[in-house]
C-alpha positions as CSV (number, residue, x, y, z in Angstrom):
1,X,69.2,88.4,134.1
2,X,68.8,84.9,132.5
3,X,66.1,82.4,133.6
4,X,67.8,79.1,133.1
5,X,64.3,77.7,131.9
6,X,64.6,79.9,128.8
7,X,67.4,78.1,128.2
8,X,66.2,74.6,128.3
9,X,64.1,76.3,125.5
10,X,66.4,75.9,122.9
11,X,67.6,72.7,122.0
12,X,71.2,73.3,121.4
13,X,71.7,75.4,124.6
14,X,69.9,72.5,126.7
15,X,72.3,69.8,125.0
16,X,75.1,71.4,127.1
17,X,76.4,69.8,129.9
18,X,75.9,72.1,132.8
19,X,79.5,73.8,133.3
20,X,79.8,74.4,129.4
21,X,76.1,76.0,129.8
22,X,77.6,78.1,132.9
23,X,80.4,79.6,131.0
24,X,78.2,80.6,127.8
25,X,75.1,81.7,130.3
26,X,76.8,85.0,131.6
27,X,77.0,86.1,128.3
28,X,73.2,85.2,127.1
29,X,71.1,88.3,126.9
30,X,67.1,87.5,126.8
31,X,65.4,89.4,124.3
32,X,62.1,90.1,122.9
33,X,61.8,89.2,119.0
34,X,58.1,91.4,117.3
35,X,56.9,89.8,114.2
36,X,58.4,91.4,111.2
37,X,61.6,92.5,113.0
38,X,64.5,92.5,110.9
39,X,67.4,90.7,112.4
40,X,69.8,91.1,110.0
41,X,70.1,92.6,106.4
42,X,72.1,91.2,103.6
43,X,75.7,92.5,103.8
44,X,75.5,93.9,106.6
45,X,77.8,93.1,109.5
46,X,76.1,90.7,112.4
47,X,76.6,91.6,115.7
48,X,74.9,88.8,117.7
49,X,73.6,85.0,116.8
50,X,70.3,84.2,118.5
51,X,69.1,81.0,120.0
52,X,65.3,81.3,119.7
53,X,63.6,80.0,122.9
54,X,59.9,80.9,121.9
55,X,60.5,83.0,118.4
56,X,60.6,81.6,114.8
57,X,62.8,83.2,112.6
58,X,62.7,83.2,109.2
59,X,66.0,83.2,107.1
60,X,65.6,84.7,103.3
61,X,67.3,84.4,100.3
62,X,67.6,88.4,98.5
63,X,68.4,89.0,95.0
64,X,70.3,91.8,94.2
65,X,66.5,93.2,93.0
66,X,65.5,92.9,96.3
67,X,63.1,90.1,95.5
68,X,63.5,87.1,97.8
69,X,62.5,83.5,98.8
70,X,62.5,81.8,102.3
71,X,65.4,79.2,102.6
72,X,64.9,77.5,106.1
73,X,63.1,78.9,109.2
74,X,64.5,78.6,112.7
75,X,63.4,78.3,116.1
76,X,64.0,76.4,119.4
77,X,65.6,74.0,117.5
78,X,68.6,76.1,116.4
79,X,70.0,79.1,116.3
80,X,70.3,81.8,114.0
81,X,74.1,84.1,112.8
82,X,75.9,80.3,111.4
83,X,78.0,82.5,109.2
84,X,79.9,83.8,112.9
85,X,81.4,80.6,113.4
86,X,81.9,79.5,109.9
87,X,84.5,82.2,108.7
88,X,82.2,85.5,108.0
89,X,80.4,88.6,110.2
90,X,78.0,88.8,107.0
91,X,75.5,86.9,105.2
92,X,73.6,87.2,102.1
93,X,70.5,86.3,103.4
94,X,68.2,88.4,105.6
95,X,66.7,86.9,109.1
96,X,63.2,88.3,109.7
97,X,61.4,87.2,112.5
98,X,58.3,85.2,111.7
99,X,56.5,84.5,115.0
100,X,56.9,87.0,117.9
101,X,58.4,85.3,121.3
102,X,62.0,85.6,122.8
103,X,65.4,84.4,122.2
104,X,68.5,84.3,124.0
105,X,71.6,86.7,122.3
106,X,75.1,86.2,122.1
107,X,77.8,88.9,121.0
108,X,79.5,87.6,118.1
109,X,82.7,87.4,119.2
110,X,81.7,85.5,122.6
111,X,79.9,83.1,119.9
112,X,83.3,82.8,117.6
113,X,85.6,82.6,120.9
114,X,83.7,79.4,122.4
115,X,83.5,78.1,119.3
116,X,87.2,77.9,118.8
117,X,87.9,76.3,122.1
118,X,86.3,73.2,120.9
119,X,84.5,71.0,122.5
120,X,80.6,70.1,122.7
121,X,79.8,73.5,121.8
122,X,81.4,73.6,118.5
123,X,80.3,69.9,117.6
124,X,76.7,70.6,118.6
125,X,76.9,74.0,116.2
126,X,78.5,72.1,113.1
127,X,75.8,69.2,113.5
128,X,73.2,72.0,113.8
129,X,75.0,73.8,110.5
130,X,74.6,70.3,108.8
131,X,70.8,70.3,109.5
132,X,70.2,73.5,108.6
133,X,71.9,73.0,105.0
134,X,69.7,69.9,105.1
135,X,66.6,71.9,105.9
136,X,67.6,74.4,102.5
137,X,68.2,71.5,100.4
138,X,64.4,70.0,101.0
139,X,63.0,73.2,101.5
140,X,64.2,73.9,97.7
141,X,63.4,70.8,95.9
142,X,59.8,71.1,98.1
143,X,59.4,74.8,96.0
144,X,60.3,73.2,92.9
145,X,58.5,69.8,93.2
146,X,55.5,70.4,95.1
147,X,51.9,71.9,94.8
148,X,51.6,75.0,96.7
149,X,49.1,72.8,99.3
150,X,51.9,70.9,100.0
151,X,54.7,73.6,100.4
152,X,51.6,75.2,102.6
153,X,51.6,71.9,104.4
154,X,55.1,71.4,105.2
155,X,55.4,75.4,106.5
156,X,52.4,74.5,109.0
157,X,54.3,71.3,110.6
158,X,57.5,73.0,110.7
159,X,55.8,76.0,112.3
160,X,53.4,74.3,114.5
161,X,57.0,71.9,116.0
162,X,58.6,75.1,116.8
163,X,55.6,76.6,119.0
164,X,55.3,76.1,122.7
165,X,51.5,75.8,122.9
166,X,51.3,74.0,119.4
167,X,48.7,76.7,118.6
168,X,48.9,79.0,115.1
């Protein structure tokens, strides 16, 4: 059963109007995220997008060596499985969660269906896509341009505006 506080959680679900929220809500499944749990692996097909209420998820970059390099993280502000609505059930990056906490599930096709009717929905997850390819963008030129202290600095204020308690 869904608590509708956990969805006030995450910013793009609470930025529906209440009777779009009512129609996605029935298929939002609350789960538990443990640090280090691997959402989803490169190539592999997605079955759900998450929309982390009190989780951080980390979304990686993997070479075909297997080496790899963080390109954005997520948490209450977005949500993580883009690629459903964008065209693909893959990705060739890997989502590992970073911080334990909870997130709210969606079947992918659910996702791709509510998507396609339009709507707030689908603007909100396009505007979210934009900031997230934002996010990579600074989070690269930050790697390439900046002392490690100062990448270290930016992960801490990212990470510390996705917690609840505001506590590392």
């Amino acid at each position: 059963m869904l608590l509708p506080n956990h969805a006030n959680q995450n910013h793009l679900l609470a930025a529906l109007p209440p009777s779009d929220f009512e129609m996605l809500s029935t298929h939002l499944e609350l789960v538990p995220l443990a640090l280090g749990q691997m959402l989803y692996d490169p190539g592999t097909q997605m079955r759900h997008a998450y929309f982390p209420t009190t989780a951080i998820v980390s979304l990686h970059y993997v070479t075909e060596t297997g080496a790899s390099a963080e390109t954005a993280g997520v948490g209450n502000e977005g949500m993580v499985g883009v690629s459903l609505f964008m065209g693909g059930d893959t990705t060739s990056s890997s989502a590992v969660v970073q911080t334990a906490g909870s997130a709210l599930r969606i079947d992918r096709h659910i996702l791709k269906q509510e998507f396609d009717r339009g709507g707030l929905l689908q603007q909100l997850l396009l505007r979210y896509t934009q900031a997230l390819m934002t996010q990579m963008a600074q989070t690269a030129a930050c790697n390439r341009h900046h002392s490690v202290e100062q990448q270290l600095c930016r992960w801490l204020l990212l990470t510390l505006d996705r917690l609840p308690l505001r506590e590392l």
